[in-house]
C-alpha positions as CSV (number, residue, x, y, z in Angstrom):
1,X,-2.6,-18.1,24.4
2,X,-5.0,-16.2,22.4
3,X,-3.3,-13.3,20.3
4,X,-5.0,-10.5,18.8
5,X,-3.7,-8.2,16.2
6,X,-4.7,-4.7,14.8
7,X,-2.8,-4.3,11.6
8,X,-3.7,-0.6,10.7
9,X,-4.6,0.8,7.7
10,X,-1.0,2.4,6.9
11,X,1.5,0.7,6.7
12,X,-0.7,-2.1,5.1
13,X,-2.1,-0.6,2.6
14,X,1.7,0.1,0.8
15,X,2.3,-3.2,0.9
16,X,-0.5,-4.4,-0.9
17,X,-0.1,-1.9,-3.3
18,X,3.6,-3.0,-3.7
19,X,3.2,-6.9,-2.6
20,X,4.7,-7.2,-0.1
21,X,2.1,-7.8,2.7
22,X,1.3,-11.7,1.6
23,X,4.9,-12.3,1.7
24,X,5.6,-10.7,5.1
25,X,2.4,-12.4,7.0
26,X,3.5,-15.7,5.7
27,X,6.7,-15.0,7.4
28,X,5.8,-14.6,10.6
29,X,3.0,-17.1,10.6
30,X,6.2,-19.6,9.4
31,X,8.0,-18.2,12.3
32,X,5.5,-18.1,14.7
33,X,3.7,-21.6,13.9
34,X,0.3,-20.7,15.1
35,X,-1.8,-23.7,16.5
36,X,-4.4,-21.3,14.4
37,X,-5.4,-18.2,13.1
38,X,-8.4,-16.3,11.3
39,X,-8.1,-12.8,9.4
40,X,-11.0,-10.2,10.3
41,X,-11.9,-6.3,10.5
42,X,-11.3,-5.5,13.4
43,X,-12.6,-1.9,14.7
44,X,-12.5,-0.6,11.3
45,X,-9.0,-2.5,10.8
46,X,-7.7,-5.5,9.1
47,X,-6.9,-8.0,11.8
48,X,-5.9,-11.7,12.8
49,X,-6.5,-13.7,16.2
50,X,-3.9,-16.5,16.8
51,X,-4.0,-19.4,18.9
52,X,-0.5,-20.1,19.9
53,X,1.6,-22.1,22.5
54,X,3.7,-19.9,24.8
55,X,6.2,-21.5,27.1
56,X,6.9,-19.2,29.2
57,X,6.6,-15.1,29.2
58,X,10.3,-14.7,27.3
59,X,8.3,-16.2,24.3
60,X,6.1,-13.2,23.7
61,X,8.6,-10.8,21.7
62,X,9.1,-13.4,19.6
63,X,5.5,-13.3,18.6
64,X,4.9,-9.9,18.7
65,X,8.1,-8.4,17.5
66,X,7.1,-9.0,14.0
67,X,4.2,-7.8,14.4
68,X,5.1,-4.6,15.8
69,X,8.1,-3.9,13.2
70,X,6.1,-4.7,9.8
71,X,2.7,-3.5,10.1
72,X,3.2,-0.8,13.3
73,X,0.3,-3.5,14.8
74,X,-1.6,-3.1,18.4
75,X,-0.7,-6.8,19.7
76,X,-3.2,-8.3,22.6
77,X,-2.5,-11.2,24.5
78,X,-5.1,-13.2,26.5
79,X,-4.3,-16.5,28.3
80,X,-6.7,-19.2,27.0
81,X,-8.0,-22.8,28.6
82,X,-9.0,-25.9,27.1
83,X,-11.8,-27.7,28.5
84,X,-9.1,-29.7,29.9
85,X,-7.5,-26.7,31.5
86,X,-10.8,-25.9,32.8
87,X,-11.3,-29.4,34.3
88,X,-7.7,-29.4,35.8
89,X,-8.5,-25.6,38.0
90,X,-10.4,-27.8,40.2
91,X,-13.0,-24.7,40.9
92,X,-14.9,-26.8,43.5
93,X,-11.5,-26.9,45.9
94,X,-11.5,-22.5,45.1
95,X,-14.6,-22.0,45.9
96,X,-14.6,-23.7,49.3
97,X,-11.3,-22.1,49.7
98,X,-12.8,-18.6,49.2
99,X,-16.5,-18.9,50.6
100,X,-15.3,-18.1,54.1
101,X,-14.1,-14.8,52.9
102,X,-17.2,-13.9,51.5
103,X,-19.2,-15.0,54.4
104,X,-16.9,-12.3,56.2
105,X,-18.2,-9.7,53.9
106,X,-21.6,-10.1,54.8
């Protein structure tokens, strides 16, 4: 799953002024064990995109939760494939399901 995170100006900027922002992202990045993740602006706002594992949908507070109660963040979540993933949709076997029903639109 890809997360994205808007971290917005306030509260941030109070806790780099009194250090404890550093301390608090490496706190949830230890808790949250992100496969990755990459710091950016994002929209005029500090940001970070993480690539995580989520087991199942009860997962999702955990990884947001933080988020949401340290930095007031805006938390996205997309699901993501691997190539493998991709491979594994066996698209071929969709599409033949599905191209009747469009030949029923025409």
């Amino acid at each position: 799953m890809l997360v994205n995170v808007v971290l917005p100006i306030e509260p941030f900027n109070s806790m780099v002024r009194n250090g404890t922002a550093g301390l608090v992202i490496g706190r949830i990045v230890e808790e949250i064990k992100p496969e990755s993740i990459y710091f950016s602006e994002q929209d005029g706002n500090r940001g970070a995109v993480l690539v995580v594992e989520v087991p199942n949908a009860s997962a999702i507070p955990s990884i947001a939760e933080p988020w949401f109660l340290n930095f007031e963040a805006h938390c996205e979540f997309r699901i993501a494939m691997t190539p493998d993933d991709l491979q594994n949709a066996n698209l071929t076997k969709i599409a033949e399901k599905w191209q009747d029903v469009s030949v029923l639109q025409n």
